[in-house]
C-alpha positions in Angstrom: -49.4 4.0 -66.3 -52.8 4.7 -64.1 -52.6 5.5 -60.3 -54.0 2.9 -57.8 -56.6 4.8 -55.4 -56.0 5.2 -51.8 -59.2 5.6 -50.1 -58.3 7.5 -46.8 -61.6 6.9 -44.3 -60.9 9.7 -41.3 -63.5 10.9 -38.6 -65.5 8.7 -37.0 -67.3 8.2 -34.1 -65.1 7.8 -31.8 -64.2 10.8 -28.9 -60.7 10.3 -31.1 -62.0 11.6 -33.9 -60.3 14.9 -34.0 -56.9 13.3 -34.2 -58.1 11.1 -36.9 -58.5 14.5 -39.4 -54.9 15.4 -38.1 -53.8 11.6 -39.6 -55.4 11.8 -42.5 -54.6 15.6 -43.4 -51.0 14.5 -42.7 -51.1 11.3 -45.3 -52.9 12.7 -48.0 -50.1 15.7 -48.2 -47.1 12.5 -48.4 -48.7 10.2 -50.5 -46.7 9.0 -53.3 -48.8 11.2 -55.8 -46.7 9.9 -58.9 -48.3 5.9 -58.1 -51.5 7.3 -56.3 -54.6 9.1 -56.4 -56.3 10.1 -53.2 -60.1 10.0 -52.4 -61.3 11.0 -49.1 -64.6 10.1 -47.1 -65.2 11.8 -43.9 -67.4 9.6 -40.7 -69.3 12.1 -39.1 -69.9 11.8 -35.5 -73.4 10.5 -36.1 -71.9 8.1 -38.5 -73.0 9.4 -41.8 -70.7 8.6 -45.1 -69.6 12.2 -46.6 -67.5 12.3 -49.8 -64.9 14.9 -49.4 -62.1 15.8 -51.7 -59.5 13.8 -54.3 -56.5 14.4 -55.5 -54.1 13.5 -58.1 -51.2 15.5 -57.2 -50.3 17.2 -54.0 -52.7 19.3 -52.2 -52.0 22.9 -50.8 -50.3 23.2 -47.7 -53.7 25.0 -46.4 -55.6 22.6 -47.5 -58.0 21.0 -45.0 -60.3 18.3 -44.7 -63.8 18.0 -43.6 -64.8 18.0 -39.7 -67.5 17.8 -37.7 -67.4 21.4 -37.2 -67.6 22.1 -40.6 -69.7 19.3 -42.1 -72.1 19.2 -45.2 -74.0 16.6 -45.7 -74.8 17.4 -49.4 -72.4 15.1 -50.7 -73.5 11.9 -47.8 -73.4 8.7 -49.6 -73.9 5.3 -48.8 -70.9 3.6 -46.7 -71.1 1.1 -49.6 -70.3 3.9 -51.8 -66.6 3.7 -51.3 -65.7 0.6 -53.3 -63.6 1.2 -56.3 -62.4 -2.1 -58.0 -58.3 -2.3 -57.3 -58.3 0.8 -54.1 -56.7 0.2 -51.3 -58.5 1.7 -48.1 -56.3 3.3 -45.5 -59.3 4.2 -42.6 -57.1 6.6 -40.4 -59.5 6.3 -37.4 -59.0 6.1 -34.2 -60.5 4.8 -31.3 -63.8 2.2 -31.2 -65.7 1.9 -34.2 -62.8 2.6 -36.2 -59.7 0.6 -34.5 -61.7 -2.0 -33.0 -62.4 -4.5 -35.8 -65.9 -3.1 -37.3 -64.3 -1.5 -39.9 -62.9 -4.1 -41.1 -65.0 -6.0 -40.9 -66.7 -4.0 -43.5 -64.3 -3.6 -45.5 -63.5 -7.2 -46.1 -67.7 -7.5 -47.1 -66.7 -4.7 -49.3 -63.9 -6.7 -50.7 -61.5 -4.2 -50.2 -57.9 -4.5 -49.0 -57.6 -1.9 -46.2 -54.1 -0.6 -44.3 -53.9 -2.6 -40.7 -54.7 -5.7 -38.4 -57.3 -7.4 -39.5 -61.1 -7.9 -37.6 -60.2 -10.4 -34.8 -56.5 -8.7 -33.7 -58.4 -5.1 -34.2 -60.4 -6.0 -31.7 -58.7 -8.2 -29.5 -55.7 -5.2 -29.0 -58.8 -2.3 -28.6 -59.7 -4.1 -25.8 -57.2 -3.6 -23.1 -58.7 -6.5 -20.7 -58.7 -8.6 -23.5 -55.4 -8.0 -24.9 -53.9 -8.3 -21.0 -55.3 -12.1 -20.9 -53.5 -12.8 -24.1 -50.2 -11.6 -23.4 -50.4 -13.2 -19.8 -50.5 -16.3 -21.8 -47.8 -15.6 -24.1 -45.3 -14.4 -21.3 -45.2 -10.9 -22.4 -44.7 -8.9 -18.9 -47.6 -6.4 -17.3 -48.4 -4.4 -14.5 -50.5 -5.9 -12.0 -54.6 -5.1 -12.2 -58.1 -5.0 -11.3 -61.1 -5.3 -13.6 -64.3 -3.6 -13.2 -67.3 -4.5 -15.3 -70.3 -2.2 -15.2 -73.1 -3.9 -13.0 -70.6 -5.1 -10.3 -70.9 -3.4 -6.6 -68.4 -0.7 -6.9 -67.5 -0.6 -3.6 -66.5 -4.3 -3.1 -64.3 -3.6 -6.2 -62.7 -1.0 -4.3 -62.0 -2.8 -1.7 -60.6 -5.5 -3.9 -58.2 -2.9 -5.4 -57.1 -1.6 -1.8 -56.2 -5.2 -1.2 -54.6 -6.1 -4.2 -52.9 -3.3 -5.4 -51.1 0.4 -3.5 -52.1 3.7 -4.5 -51.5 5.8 -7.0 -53.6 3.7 -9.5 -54.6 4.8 -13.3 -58.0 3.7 -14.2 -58.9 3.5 -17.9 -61.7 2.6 -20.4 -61.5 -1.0 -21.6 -62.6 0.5 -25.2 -60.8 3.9 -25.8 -57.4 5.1 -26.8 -55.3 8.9 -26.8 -55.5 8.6 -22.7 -59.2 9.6 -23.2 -61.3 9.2 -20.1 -58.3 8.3 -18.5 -57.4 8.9 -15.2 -55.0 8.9 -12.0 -56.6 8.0 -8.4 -54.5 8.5 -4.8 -57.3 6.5 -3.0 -60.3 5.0 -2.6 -62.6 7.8 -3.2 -60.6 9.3 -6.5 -60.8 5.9 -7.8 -64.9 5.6 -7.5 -64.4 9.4 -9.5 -62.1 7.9 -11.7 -64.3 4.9 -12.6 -67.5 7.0 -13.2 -65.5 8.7 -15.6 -64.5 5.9 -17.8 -67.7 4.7 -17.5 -68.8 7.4 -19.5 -66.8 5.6 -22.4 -67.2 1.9 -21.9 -69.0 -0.7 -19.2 -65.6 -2.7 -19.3 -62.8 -1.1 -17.1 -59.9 -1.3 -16.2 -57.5 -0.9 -12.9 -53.8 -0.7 -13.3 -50.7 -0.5 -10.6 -49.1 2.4 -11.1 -45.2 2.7 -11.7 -42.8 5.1 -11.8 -41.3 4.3 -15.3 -40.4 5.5 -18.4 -42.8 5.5 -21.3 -41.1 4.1 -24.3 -42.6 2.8 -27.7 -41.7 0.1 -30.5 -43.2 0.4 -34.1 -43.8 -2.7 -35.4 -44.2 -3.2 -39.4 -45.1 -6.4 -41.7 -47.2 -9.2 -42.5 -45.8 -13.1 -41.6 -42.3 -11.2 -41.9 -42.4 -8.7 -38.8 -40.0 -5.9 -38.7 -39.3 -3.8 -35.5 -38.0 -0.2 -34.7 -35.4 0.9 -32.2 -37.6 2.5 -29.0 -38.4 5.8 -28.8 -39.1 7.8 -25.4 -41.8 10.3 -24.8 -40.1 13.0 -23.0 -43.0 15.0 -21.0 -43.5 18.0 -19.6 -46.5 17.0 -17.3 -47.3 14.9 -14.9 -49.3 12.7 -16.6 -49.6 12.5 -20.6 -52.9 12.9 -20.8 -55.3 13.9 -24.3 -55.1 17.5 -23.5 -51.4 17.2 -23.5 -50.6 15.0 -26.5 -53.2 16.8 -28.7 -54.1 20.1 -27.3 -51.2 21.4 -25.7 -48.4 19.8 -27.7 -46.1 19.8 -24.4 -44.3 16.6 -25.2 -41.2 15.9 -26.5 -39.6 12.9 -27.9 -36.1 11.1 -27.6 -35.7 8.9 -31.1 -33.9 6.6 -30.5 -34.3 6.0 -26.6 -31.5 6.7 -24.2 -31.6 2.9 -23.0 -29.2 -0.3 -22.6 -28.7 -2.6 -25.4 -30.1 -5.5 -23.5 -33.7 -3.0 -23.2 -33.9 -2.5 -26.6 -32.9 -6.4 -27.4 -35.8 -7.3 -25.0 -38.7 -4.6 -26.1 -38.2 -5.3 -29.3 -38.7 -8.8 -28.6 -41.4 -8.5 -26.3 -43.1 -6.0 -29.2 -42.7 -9.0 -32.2 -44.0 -11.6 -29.3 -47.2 -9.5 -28.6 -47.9 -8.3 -32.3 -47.8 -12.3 -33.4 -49.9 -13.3 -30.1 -53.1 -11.2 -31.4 -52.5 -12.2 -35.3 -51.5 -8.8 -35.7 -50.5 -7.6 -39.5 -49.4 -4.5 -40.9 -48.8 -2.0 -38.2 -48.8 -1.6 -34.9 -47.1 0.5 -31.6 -46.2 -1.2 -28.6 -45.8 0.8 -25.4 -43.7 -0.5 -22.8 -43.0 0.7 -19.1 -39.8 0.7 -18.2 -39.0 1.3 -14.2 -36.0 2.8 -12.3 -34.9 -1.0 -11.5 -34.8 -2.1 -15.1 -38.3 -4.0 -15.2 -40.1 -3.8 -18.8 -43.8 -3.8 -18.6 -46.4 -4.1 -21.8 -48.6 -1.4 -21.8 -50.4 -1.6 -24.5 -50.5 -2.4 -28.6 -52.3 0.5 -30.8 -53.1 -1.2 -33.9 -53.5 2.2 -35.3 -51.3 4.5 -33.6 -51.2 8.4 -34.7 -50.1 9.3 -38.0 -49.3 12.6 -38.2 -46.0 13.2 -39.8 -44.9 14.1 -36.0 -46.8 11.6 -34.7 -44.0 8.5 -32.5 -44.4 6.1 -35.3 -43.8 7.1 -38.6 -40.4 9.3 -36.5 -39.6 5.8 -35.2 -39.1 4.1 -38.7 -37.7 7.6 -39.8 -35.1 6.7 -37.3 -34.8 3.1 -39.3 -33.9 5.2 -42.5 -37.8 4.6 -43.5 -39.3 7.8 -44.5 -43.3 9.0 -44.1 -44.1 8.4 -47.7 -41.7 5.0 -48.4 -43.7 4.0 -45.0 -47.6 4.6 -46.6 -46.3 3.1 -49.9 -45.5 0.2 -47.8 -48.2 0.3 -45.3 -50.0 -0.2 -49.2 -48.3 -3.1 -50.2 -48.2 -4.8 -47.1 -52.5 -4.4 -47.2 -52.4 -6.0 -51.0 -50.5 -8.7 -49.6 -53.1 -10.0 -46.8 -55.8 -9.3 -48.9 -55.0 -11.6 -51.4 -53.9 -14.1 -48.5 -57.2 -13.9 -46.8 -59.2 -13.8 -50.6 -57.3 -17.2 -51.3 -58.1 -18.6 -47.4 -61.6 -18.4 -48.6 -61.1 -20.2 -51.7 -58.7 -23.3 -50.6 
């Protein structure tokens, strides 16, 4: 019997793109090599389409992929390039023009099924103000917040935050996931540094109470039929889990499953199958909760494609469910068959 391809799109453009290599390095070692074949295409930072390796069987454990430290464009192609009648594309990326819908939306004028949520819910859950005015209307719980759009007089929004919220406040990119560009503020003049720093990543921002809570995630898994995990806690080690310390420095730990009530894990994983249907979500998704010392459970945010390292929260949280790395790309696979052939026969009815 012939293999199906995976096509397994990593890099990008992103400032995530070094995490996306660590996915993808970490999926094309688990792959189900007996029903697939592997063919890789590396995104350079500029954007350019680079054919890297395939495989048919499992690749050396020093094997590594292409990176924008070690790129050659010799073997660049034409995005277009990647179509292979009957692949499925997994695009491991990370971060805006990767997570936030444009992918996708390529790949369904490629005609390709592809892992993940599709263009609209991509984009809706990449955008953190967005996604915080559509869970206010489905009665999914947040943290109070300020927006800041690029344009606006900074110091009025300031003021608006000093009136509306108390210090400390984290300040974050609209656009932008792994914590990157953001930041924590004490007062009013850390948070005009914290908001020239995300403005480096996006014009939209984003102003958010701080709490003194627990971090604690939900995988969610499926199509119309939406499966959820059992929580699982990041345990840190620093103050605040920024990039450097989730990527760079490793010093996390994690508690699978949670240390929490049953009536917590009853509600998160409610509040996670509520959130994931409110943006038309399919396939996969993470949803990161606060929890506070008094109990209260706050929606942080959904990552529509949350790391995939074999270490990485959410393929250990449906490891925890008795659903191991490989099973969970196999059905990652099947699940991205399934709503290709749904959306194919949308167009046609």
């Amino acid at each position: 019997m012939s293999k199906q391809t995976l096509v397994l799109l990593y890099g990008g453009r992103s400032a995530e793109r070094e995490v996306s290599v660590l996915s993808a390095e970490s999926v094309m070692r688990a792959v189900d090599y007996e029903q697939f074949s592997v063919k890789t295409y590396f995104i350079t930072q500029t954007g350019d389409f680079i054919k890297t390796q395939e495989f048919t069987t499992c690749p050396a454990a020093d094997e590594k992929l292409m990176t924008n430290d070690t790129t050659d464009i010799s073997p660049r192609i034409k995005p277009s390039d990647i179509y292979e009648e009957g692949a499925v594309v997994f695009p491991v990326l990370h971060g805006p023009m990767g997570e936030d819908g444009s992918i996708q939306g390529f790949l369904e004028v490629l005609k390709m099924p592809y892992i993940g949520t599709n263009i609209l819910s991509s984009s809706v859950a990449m955008d953190k103000i967005t996604t915080k005015q559509v869970l206010e209307s489905a009665g999914v719980p947040q943290v109070a917040y300020v927006t800041y759009m690029e344009g606006e007089d900074l110091k009025a929004k300031i003021a608006e935050t000093d009136s509306k919220l108390s210090y400390p406040v984290f300040v974050k990119p609209a656009n932008m996931g792994s914590s990157v560009g953001i930041s924590k503020a004490g007062n009013g003049a850390e948070l005009h540094s914290a908001i020239e720093l995300a403005l480096k990543y996006d014009s939209r921002i984003l102003i958010e109470q701080g709490v003194v809570a627990r971090e604690i995630e939900v995988g969610i898994l499926g199509n119309s039929q939406v499966k959820t995990t059992y929580p699982g806690e990041v345990v840190k080690d620093v103050a605040f889990y920024d990039y450097q310390a989730k990527y760079i420095d490793n010093k996390i730990t994690m508690d699978i499953p949670a240390h929490v009530s049953g009536d917590v894990v009853k509600r998160m994983r409610y509040y996670a199958e509520i959130a994931f249907r409110a943006i038309g979500g399919c396939g996969l998704s993470r949803c990161d909760f606060f929890l506070t010392e008094e109990g209260k459970i706050y929606l942080n945010e959904l990552n529509t494609m949350p790391g995939f390292t074999q270490w990485s929260m959410y393929p250990l949280l449906w490891e925890n469910m008795g659903l191991g790395y490989s099973e969970l790309i196999t059905e990652l696979i099947r699940l991205a068959q399934e709503m290709f052939y749904k959306r194919e026969n949308h167009l046609l009815s």
